[in-house]
C-alpha positions as a Markdown table, in Angstrom:
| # | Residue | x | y | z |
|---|---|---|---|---|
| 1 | Unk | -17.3 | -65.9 | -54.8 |
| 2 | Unk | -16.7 | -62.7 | -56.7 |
| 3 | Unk | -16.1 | -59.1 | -54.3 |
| 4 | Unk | -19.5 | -58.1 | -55.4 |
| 5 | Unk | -21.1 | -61.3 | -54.1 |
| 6 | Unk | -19.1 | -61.1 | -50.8 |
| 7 | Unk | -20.4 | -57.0 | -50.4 |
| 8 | Unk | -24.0 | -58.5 | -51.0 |
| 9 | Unk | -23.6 | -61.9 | -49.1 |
| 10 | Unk | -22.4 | -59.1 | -45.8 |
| 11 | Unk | -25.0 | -57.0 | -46.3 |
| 12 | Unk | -27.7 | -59.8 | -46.3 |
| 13 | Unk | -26.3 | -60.9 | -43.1 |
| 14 | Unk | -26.1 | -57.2 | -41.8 |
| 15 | Unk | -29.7 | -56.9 | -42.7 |
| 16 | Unk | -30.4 | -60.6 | -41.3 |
| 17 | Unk | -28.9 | -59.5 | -37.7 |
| 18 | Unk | -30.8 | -56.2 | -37.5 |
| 19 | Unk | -34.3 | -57.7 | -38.1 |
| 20 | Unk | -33.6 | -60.6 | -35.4 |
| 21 | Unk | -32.8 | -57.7 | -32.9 |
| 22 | Unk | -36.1 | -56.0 | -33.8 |
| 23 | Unk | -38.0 | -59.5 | -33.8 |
| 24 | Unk | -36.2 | -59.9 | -30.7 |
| 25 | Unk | -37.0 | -56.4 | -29.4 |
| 26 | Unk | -40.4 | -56.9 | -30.0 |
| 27 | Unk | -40.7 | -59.9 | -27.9 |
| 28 | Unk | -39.2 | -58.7 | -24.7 |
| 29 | Unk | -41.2 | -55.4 | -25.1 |
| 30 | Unk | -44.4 | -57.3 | -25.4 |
| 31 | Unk | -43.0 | -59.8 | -22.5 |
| 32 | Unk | -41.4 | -57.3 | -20.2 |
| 33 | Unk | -42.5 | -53.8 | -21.0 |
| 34 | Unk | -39.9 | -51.3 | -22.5 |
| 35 | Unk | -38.9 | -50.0 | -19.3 |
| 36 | Unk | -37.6 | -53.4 | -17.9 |
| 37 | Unk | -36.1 | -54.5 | -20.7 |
| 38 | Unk | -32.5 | -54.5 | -20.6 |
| 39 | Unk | -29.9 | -54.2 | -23.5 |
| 40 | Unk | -28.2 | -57.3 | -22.3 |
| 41 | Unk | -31.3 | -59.6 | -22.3 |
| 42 | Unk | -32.1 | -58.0 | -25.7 |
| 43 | Unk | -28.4 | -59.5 | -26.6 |
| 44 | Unk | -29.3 | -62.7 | -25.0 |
| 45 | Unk | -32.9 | -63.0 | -26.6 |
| 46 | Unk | -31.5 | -62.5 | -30.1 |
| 47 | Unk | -28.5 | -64.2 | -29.4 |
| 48 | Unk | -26.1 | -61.8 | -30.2 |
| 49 | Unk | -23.0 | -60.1 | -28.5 |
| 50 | Unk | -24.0 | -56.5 | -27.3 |
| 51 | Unk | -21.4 | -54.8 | -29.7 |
| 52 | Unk | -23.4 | -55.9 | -32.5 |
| 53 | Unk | -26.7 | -54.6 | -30.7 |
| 54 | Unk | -25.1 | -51.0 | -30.4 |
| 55 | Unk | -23.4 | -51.4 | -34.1 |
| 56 | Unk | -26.8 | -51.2 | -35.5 |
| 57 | Unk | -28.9 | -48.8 | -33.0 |
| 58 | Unk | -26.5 | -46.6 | -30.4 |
| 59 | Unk | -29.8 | -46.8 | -27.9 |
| 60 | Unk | -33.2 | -47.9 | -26.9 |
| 61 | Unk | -35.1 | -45.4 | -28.0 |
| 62 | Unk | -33.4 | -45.7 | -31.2 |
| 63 | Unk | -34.0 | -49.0 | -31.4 |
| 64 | Unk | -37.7 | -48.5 | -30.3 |
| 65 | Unk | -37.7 | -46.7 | -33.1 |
| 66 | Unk | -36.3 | -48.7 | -35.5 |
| 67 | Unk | -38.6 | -51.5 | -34.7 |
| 68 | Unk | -41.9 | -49.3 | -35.4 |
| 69 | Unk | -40.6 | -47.7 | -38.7 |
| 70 | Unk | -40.6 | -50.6 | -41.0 |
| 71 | Unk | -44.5 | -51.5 | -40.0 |
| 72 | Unk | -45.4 | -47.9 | -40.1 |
| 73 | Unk | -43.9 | -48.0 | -43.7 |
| 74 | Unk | -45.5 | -50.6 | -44.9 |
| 75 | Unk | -49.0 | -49.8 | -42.9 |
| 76 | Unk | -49.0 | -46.6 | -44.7 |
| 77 | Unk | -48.2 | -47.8 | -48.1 |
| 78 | Unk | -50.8 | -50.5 | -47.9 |
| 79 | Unk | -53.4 | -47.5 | -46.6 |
| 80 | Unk | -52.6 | -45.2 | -49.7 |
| 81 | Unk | -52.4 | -48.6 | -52.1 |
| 82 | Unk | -55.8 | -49.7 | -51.1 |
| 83 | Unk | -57.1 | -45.7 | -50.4 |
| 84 | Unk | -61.2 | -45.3 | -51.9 |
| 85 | Unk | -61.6 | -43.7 | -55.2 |
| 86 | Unk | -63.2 | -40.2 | -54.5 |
| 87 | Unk | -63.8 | -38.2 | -51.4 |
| 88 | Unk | -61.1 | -36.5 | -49.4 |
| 89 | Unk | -62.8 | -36.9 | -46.1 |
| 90 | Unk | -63.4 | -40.9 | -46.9 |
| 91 | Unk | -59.3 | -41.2 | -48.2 |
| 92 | Unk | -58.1 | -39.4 | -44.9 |
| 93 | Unk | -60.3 | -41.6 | -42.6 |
| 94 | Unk | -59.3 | -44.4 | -44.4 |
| 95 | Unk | -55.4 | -43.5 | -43.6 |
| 96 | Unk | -56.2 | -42.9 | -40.2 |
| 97 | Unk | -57.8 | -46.4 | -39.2 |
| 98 | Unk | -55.2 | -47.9 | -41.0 |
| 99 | Unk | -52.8 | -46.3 | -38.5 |
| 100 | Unk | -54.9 | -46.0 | -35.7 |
| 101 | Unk | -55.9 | -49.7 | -35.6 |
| 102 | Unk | -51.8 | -50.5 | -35.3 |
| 103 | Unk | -52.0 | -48.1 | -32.5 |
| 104 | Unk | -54.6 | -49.4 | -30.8 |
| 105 | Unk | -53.4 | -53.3 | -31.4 |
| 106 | Unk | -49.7 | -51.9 | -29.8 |
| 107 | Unk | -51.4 | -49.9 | -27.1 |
| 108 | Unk | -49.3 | -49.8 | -24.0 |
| 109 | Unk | -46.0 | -50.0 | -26.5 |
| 110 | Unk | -47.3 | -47.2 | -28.8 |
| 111 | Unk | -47.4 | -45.1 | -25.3 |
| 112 | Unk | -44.1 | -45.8 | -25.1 |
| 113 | Unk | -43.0 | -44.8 | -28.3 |
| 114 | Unk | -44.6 | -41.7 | -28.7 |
| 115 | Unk | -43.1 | -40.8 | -25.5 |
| 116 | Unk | -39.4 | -41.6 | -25.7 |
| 117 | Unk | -39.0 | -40.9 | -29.9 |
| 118 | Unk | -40.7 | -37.5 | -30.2 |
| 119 | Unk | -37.6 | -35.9 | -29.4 |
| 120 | Unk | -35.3 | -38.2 | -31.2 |
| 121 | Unk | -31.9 | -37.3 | -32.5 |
| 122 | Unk | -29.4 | -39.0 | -34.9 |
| 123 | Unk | -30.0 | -41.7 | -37.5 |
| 124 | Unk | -33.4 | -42.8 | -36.8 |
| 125 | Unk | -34.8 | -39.5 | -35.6 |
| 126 | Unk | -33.6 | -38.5 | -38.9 |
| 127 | Unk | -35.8 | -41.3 | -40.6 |
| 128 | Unk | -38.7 | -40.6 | -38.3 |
| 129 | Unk | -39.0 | -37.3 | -39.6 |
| 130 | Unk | -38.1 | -38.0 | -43.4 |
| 131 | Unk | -41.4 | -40.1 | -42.6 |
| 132 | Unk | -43.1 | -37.4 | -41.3 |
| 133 | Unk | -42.4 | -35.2 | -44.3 |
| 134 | Unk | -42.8 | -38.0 | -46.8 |
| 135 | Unk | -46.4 | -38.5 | -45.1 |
| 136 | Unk | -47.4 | -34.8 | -45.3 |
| 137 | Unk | -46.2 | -34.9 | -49.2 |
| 138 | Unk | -48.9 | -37.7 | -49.7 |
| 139 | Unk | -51.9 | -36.1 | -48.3 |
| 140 | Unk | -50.9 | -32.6 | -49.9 |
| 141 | Unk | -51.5 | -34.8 | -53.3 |
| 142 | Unk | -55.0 | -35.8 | -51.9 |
| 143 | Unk | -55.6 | -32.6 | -51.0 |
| 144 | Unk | -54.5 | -31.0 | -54.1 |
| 145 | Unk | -56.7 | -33.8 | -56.3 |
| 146 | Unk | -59.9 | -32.8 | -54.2 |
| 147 | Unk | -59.0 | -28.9 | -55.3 |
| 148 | Unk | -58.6 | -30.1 | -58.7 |
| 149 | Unk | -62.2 | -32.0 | -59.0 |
| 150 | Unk | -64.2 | -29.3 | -57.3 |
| 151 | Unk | -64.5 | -31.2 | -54.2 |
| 152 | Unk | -62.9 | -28.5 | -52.1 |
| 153 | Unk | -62.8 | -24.9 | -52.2 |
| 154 | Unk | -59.7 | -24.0 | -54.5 |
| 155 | Unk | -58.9 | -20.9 | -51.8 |
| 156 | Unk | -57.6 | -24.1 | -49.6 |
| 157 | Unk | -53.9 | -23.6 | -49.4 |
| 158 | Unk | -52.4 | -27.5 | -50.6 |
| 159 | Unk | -49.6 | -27.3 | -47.6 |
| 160 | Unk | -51.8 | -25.7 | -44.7 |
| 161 | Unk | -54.2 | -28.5 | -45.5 |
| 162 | Unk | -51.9 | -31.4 | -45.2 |
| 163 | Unk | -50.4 | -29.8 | -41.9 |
| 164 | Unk | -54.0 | -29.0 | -40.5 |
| 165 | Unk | -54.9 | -33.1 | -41.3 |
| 166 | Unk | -51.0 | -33.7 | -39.9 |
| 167 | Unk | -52.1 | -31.6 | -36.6 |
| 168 | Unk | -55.9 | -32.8 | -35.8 |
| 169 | Unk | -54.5 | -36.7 | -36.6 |
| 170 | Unk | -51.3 | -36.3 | -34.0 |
| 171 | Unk | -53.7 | -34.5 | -31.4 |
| 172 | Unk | -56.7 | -37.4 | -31.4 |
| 173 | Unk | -53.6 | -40.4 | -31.3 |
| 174 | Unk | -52.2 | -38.8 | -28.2 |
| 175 | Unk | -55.7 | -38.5 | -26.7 |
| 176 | Unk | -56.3 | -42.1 | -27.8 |
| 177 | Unk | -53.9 | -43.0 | -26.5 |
| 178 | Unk | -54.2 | -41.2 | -22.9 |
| 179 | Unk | -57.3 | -43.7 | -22.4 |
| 180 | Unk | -56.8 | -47.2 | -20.8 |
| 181 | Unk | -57.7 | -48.6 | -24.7 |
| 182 | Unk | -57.9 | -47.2 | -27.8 |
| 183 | Unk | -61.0 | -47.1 | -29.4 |
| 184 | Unk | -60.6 | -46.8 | -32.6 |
| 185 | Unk | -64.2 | -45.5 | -33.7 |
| 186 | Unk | -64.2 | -42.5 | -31.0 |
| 187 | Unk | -61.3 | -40.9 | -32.2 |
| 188 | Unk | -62.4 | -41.8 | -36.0 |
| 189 | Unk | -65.6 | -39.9 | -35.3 |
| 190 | Unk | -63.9 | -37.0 | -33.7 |
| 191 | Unk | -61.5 | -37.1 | -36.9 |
| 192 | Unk | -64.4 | -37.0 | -39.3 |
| 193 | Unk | -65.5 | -33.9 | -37.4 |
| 194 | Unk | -62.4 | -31.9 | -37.4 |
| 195 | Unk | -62.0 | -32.6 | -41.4 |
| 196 | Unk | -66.0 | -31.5 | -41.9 |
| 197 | Unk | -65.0 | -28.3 | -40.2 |
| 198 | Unk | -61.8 | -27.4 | -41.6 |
| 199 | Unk | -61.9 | -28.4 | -45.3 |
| 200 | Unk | -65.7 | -27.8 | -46.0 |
């Protein structure tokens, strides 16, 4: 095996351990709640020592974290891969099911996330917000293509927009998420309102 293949063959392995921590993670969240869920049994789910648990994320919240980011990456890719032709407001309430229907299928756990990772620091608060920003890039394109085909007032600044769509999408997740379920058409219809308002 040549040094190249032994770098690769390690960071396959690497990459093996982390998602059976997550897969692991996700389990004992679902079982026990976030809360009761203890480093150690996460070591003991995954069966792993606990060095190796705190090799790849330093805490739980990072590790909460962690274990939402890749299926909000991929949930938000598929949204803008399979996004409707024309029509802002149509694309942006597409987006937000997408998103708001992993919410609502995560309920109690997406509580939990928003509340301990809002205010997160280090390596995965770092990735958290390079999604953010990555997200906000995205619907600036939307919005600059509905300027573009006369769909929206060209006096729309491109970057307010996105951020107004960033704010009034944050606000009705948290207030879905405030209820004992999420229903996803409630806060879709109070969505489609705030986008009628603002952008037309």
């Amino acid at each position: 095996m040549t040094a190249k293949q032994k770098i690769s063959h390690r960071q396959l392995q690497k990459e093996d351990t982390r998602r059976i921590i997550l897969n692991s993670a996700y389990v004992l969240f679902a079982k026990n709640g976030y809360t009761k869920t203890t480093m150690r049994s996460l070591a003991e789910q995954a069966g792993v020592a606990m060095g190796t648990i705190f090799k790849h994320f330093p805490d739980k919240p990072s590790l909460l974290a962690a274990a939402f980011q890749d299926d909000l990456s991929k949930i938000i890719q598929n949204s803008f891969n399979s996004l409707p032709e024309s029509g802002l407001k149509n694309q942006l309430l597409h987006i937000t099911k997408c998103l708001y229907t992993f919410y609502a299928e995560n309920h109690s756990l997406s509580r939990t996330l928003i509340k301990e990772v809002l205010f997160l620091e280090g390596e995965h608060g770092e990735i958290l917000d390079a999604q953010i920003v990555e997200f906000l890039e995205k619907i600036s394109v939307l919005v600059k293509n509905a300027i573009e085909n006369g769909e929206l007032n060209k006096k729309i600044n491109i970057h307010d927009g996105a951020l107004a769509f960033w704010s009034f999408y944050f606000t009705v997740l948290l207030m879905g998420l405030k209820r004992p379920s999420f229903d996803i058409n409630i806060q879709l219809n109070i969505i489609g309102t705030l986008i009628e308002n603002h952008f037309y």
